[in-house]
N, C-alpha and C positions, 0 to 999 in steps of 0.2 A: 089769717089762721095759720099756724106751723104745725108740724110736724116731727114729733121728738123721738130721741133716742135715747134711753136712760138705763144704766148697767151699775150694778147693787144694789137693788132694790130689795135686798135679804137683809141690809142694812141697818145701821141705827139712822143716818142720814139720808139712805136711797131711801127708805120706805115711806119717809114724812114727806120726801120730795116726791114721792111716785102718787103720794094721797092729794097731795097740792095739783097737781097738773092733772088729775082726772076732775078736777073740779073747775080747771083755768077754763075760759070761755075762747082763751085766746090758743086753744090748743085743741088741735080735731081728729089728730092719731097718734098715739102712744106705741111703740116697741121697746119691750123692757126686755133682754134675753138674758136670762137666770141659766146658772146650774141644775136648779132642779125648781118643781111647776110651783110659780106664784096661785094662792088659794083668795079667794072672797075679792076678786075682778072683775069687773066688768068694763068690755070695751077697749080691753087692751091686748095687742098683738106678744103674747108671750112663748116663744120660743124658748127648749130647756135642752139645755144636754149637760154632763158631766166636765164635758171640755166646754169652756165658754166659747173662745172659738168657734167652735161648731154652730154654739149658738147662736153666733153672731152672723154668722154665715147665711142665716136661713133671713134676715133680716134682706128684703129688698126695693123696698118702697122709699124713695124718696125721701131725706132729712134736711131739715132747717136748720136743727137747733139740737145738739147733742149733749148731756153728762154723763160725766162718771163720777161714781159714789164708793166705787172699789177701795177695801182698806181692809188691813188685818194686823195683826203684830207675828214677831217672830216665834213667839209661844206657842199663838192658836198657830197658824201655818207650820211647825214643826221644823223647818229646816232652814236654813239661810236662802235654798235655790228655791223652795215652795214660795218664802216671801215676795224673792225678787220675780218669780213667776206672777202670784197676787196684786201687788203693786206696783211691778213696772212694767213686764211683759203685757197684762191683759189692759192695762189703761192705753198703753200704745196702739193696743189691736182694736179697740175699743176706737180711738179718737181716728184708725188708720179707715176703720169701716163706714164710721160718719160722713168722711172728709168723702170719701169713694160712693157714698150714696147723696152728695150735693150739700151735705152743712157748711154755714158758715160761722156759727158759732159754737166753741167747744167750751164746756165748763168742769173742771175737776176741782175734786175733794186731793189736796194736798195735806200738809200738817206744818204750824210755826219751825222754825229749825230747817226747813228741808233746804238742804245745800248739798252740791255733788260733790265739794270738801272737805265735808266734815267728817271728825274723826268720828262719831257716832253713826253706826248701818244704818240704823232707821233713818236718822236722818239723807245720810247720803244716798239710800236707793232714791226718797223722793226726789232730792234735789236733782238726780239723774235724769228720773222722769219726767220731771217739768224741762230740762234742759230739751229732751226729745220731743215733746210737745212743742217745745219753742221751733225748734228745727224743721216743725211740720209747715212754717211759715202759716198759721190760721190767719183769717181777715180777723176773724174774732178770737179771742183766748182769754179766758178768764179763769183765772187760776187762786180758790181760797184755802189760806191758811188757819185754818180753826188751834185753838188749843184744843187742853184735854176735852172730850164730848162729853155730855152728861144725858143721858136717855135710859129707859129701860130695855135693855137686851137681854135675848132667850138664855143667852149663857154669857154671864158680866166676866168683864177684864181683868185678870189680879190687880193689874197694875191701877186700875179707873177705881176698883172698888175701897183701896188703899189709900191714892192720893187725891181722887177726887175731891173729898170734903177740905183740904186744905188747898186745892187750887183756886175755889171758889173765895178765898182770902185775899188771893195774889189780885195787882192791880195792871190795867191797860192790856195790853196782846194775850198776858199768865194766864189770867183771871180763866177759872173755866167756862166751857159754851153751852147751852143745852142745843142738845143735834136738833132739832124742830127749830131752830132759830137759821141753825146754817141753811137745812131748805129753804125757809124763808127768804133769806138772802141769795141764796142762788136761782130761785123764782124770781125775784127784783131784775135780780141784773140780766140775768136770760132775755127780758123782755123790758129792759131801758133803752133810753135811746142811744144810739150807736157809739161805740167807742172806741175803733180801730184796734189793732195790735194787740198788746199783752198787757193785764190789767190785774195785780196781784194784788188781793184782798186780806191785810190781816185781822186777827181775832177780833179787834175790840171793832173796827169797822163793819165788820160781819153782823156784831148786836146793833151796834145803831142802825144799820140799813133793815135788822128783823123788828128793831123795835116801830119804824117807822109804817112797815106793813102788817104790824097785829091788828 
C-alpha cells in the first residue's frame, strides 16, 4: 500500500489523476494540498492556503510516491515572475517536500519543448524545471511530456480553444492528448515495476500506455 502526494488537483490533469488514486487499491492515504478547499472528497488529507507552500507545510505523514500536475500559461498567471513562480518555484517545493517526507518516486506534468535553451519562455522555464528536479538526484523520476491537453476546464485557454482542433490532426508527439489519458499514464507508471533514474515520457507514449489501461 503507498502513500501519495499529489499538487494540482484544481487541474485539467491533477483532477482525473486525483479521481484515479481514490479509486487505486493500491493506495491508502492521499494528501492533495490546494490553494483553496477541494469540494465532493472523501478520504483525502486536504490542506488549503493561498500560498501553496503553506499548504505544503501542513503535509506530514509519510510519502512513497509523489506528483505534480502544477501548470498554467503566462496569460492566466499574468506575469512572467507569476509563471515562473506556478511552474517552477512551486513544482520544486512540491518534489522538495515529498523527497523530505520519504518518497522515492516523483512524477511531474512537464510539456513537449521543455528545454532550459530554448528561445521560447514557456518552454525554457520547463526545461529549467526538470533540470532541477534532475539535480534532486530522485531514485525515481518520471518526468511526462504531454502535448497540447484536450479536457473540459472551468475557464478554457485562448490558445487550446484556438488550436486545439487542428493539433488533433498533427501526427506522433503533435498529435493532441486528452488530459484523462495523461492520468492514466501517470497512474501506470507510478506503480510499474521499478525503473531507476530519469524516465521522460513523450506525447504519443503517454496514449499508448493510457490506451493500454482503459
Amino acid at each position: 500500500m503507498s502513500q501519495v502526494l499529489i499538487t494540482g488537483t484544481t487541474g485539467l490533469v491533477g483532477g482525473h489523476l486525483l479521481r484515479l488514486l481514490m479509486q487505486e487499491r493500491k493506495v491508502n492515504y492521499i494528501a492533495a494540498p490546494t490553494r483553496r478547499p477541494l469540494t465532493d472528497i472523501s478520504g483525502v488529507f486536504n490542506p488549503y492556503d493561498p500560498q501553496l507552500t503553506d499548504a505544503l507545510a501542513q503535509v506530514k505523514d509519510p510519502i512513497d510516491i509523489a506528483f505534480c500536475c502544477l501548470g498554467t500559461t503566462r496569460r492566466a498567471a499574468g506575469s512572467k515572475e507569476a509563471f515562473i513562480h506556478a511552474d517552477y518555484t512551486l513544482v520544486v517545493d512540491t518534489a522538495l517536500t515529498a523527497k523530505k517526507l520519504g518518497a522515492k518516486h516523483f512524477l511531474v506534468v512537464s510539456s513537449m519543448g521543455a528545454n532550459a535553451r530554448s528561445p521560447f519562455f514557456y518552454n525554457q522555464v520547463k526545461g529549467k524545471m526538470e533540470d532541477a528536479l534532475i539535480a534532486q538526484n530522485w531514485e525515481r523520476l518520471t518526468i511526462v511530456r504531454p502535448s497540447m491537453l484536450l479536457g473540459d476546464r472551468d475557464k478554457q485557454r485562448f490558445n487550446e480553444s484556438i488550436f486545439a482542433p487542428l493539433f488533433q490532426l498533427f501526427p506522433g508527439n503533435w498529435k493532441s492528448i486528452q488530459a484523462r489519458d495523461v492520468a492514466r499514464a501517470l497512474l501506470h507508471e507510478a506503480f510499474s515495476p521499478s525503473q531507476e533514474g530519469v524516465n521522460i515520457i513523450p506525447s504519443a507514449k503517454l496514449r499508448e500506455i493510457a490506451k493500454g489501461e482503459a
